[in-house]
C-alpha positions in Angstrom: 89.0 51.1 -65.4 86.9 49.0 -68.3 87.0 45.4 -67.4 88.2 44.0 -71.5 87.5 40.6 -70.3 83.8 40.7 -70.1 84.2 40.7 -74.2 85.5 37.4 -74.2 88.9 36.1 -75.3 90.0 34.6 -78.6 93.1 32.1 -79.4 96.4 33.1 -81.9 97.9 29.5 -81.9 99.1 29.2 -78.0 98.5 32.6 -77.2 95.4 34.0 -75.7 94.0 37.7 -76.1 91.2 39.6 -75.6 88.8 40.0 -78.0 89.2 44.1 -77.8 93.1 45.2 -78.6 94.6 48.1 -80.7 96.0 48.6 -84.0 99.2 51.1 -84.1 98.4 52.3 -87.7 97.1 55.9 -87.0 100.5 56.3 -85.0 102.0 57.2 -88.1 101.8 60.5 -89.7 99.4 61.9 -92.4 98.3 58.8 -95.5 100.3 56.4 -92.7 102.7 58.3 -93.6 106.3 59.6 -92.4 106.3 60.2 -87.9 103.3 61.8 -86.4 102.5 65.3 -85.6 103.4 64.6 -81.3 105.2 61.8 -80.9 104.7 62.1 -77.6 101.2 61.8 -77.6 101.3 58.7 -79.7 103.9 56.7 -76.8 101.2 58.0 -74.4 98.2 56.7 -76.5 99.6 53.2 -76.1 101.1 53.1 -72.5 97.7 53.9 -71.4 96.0 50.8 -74.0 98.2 48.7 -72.2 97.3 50.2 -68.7 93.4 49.8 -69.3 94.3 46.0 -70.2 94.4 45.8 -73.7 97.4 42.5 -74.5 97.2 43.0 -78.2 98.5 45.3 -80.8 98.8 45.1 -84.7 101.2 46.8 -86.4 103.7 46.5 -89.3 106.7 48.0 -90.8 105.7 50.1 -93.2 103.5 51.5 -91.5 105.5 54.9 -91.4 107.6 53.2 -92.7 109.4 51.8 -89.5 107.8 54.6 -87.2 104.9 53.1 -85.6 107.2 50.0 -84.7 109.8 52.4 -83.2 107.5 53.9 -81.3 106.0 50.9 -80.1 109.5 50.1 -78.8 110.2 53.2 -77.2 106.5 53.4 -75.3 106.8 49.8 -74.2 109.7 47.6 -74.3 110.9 45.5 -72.5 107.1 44.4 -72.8 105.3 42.6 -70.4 104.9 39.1 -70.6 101.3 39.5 -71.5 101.2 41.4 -74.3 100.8 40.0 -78.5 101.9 42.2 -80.9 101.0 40.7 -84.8 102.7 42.6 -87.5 102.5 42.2 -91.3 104.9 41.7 -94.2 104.5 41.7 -97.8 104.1 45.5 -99.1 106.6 48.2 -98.9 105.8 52.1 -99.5 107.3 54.0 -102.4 108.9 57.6 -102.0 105.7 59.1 -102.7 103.6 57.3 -100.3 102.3 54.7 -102.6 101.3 50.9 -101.3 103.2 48.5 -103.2 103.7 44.7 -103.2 107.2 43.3 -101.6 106.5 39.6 -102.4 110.3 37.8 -103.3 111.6 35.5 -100.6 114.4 38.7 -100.5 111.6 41.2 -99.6 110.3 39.4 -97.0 112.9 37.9 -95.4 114.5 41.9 -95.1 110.8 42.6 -93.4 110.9 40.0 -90.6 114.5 41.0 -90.0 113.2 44.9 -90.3 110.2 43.8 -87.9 112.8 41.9 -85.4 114.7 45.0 -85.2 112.4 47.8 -84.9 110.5 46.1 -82.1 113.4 45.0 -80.6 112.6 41.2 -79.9 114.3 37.6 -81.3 110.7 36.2 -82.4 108.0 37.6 -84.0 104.5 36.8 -82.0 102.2 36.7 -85.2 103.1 37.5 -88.6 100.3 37.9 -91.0 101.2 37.6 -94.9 99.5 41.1 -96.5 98.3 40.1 -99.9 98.9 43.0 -102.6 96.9 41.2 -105.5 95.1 44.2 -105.0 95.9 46.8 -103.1 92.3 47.5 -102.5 90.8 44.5 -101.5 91.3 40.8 -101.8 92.1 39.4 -105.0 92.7 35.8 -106.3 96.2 34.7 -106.7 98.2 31.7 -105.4 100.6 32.3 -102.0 102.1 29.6 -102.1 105.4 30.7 -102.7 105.1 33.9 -100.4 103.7 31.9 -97.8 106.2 29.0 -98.2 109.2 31.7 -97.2 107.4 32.8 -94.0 106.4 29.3 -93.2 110.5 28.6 -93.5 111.2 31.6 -91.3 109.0 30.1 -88.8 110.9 27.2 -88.4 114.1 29.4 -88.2 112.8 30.4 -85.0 112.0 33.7 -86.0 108.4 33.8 -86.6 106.3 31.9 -83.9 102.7 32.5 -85.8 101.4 32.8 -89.2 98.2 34.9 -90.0 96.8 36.4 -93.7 95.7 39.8 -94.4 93.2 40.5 -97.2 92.6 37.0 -98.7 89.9 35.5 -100.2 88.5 32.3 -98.9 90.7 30.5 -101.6 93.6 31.7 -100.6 93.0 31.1 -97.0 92.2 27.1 -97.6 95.3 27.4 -99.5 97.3 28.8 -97.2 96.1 26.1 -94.2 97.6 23.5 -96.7 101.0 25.2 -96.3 101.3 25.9 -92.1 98.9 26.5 -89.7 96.8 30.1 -89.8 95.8 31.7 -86.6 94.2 34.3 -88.1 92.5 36.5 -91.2 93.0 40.1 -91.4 90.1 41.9 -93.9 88.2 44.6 -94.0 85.1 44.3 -92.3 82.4 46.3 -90.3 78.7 47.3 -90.1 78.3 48.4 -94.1 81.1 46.6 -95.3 80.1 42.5 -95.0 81.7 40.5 -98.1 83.2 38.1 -95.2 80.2 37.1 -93.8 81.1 33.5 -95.1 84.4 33.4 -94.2 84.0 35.0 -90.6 81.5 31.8 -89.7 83.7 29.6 -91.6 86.5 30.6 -89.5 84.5 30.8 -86.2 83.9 26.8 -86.9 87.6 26.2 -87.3 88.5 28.6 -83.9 90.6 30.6 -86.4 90.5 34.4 -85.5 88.7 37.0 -88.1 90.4 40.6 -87.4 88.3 43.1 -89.1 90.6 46.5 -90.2 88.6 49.5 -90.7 86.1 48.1 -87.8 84.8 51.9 -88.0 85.3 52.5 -91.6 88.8 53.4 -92.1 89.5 56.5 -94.4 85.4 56.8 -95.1 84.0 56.9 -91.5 80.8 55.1 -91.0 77.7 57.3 -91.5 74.3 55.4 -90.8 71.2 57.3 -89.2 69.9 53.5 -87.8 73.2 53.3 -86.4 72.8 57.4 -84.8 69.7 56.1 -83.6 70.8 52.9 -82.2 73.5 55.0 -80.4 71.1 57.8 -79.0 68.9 55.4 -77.4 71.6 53.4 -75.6 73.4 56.6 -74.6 76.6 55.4 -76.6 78.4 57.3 -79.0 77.9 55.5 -83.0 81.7 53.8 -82.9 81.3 52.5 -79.9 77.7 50.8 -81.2 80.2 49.8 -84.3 82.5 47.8 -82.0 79.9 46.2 -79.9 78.4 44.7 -83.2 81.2 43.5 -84.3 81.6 41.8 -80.7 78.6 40.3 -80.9 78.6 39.4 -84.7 80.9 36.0 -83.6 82.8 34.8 -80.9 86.0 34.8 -83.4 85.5 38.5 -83.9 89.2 40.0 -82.5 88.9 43.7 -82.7 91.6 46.4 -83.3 90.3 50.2 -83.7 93.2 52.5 -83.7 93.3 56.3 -82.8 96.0 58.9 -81.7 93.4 60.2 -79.3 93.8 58.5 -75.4 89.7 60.6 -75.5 88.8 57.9 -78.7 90.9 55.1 -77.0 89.0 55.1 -73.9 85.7 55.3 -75.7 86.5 52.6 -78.2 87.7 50.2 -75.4 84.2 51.1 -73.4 82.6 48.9 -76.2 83.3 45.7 -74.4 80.8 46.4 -71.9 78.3 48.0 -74.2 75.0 45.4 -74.2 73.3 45.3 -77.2 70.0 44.3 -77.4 68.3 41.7 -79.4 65.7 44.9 -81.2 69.1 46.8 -81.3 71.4 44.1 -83.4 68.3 43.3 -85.7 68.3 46.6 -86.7 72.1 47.1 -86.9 72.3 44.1 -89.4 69.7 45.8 -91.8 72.5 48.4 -92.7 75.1 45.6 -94.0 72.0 44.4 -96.2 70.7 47.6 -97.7 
């Protein structure tokens, strides 16, 4: 069994995790997308992330919609003491798959309650606030009145954390003027560094950075440095991926997702993967070509 805590830990508010967890996305079907292909598989995938030790999973509601929660309830709950699961509010899919922005104090007040109910808890661990400026990438824009309704929710007892997903570093100063934020959820990996700022900003404040895509997302990372990098530490390229993110900073909270247990085990092996100092010199060339 791989040992998680030799990557370290990082904080969400009073909760502590380690720095290696799981995100439930891929649980979904096709484009996140209606129920997977064998559900069964997918209740397996994460009873055994829990078994190898991982204490964190992100999810959210529409991813599916409602099906990866659902089945996150049905492979674990009641769930152990231990375990964080952060989910996000503020889109909603369309008929036809499309990712669209559920902002109003309505829409996301009927997510937390659709959240609350699909995991089958009282209190939401962490709740991050998805921004849908643009649904591509962060975009400026202000939150306070989004943020405002989840910061109320929170003192409803309902919500016990408050995180954003893809903000800018505006928005996240903004948003620490409204409640407390444990964490930032971008995208982020090897080839794809526009937070480099905000991940050491962050790192100073203790906040968590929570990179999605870590391996690339829809567009897989392709890098021959990083083949090589891989070859010569007899580790396959994603789990070189996961290790720099480790080692990048000590904020870094990591969630790769798969439906495979074959790609969970490997993606979790990355906590114990050493890079050396040659090794992460030449990783960080491939974020600045």
């Amino acid at each position: 069994m791989i040992d998680l805590a030799t990557a370290g830990t990082v904080s969400l508010g009073d909760r502590t995790v380690k720095r290696l967890g799981y995100g439930a996305m891929q649980l979904a079907g096709p484009g996140v997308f209606g129920p997977p292909k064998d559900r069964d598989a997918a209740l397996a995938v994460l009873r055994a992330a829990v078994a190898e030790g991982v204490d964190h999973i992100d999810t959210s509601d529409f991813y599916g919609p409602h099906v990866t929660n659902q089945i996150i309830r049905a492979a674990l709950h009641p769930y152990p003491d231990h375990l964080t699961i952060v989910t996000k509010v503020g889109a909603k899919r369309g008929a036809d798959a499309s990712w669209n922005p559920a902002f109003s104090a309505e829409a996301l007040t009927q997510a937390v309650h659709d959240n609350l109910r699909n995991l089958g808890v009282d209190v939401l661990d962490v709740v991050n606030l998805r921004l849908m400026f643009d649904v591509h990438g962060p975009a400026e824009g202000s939150i306070e009145a989004p943020l405002t309704v989840l910061a109320d929710l929170q003192r409803r007892g309902l919500i016990r954390r408050i995180g954003l997903s893809n903000a800018t570093r505006r928005q996240v100063a903004e948003g620490r003027r409204i409640t407390e934020i444990v964490c930032v959820q971008n995208q982020y990996n090897l080839a794809h560094r526009a937070d480099d700022a905000l991940i050491d900003e962050l790192a100073e404040a203790g906040t968590a950075y929570v990179p999605f895509f870590p391996l690339g997302g829809f567009s897989p990372l392709q890098s021959s440095v990083l083949s090589e990098v891989a070859a010569r530490l007899g580790a396959t390229p994603m789990q070189v991926a996961l290790a720099w993110l480790l080692r990048r900073a000590p904020n870094i909270l990591l969630i790769p997702g798969t439906s495979s247990l074959g790609h969970l085990r490997e993606n979790l092996a990355a906590a114990a993967l050493n890079l050396p100092t040659e090794a992460m010199a030449a990783l960080d060339g491939i974020g600045a070509a």
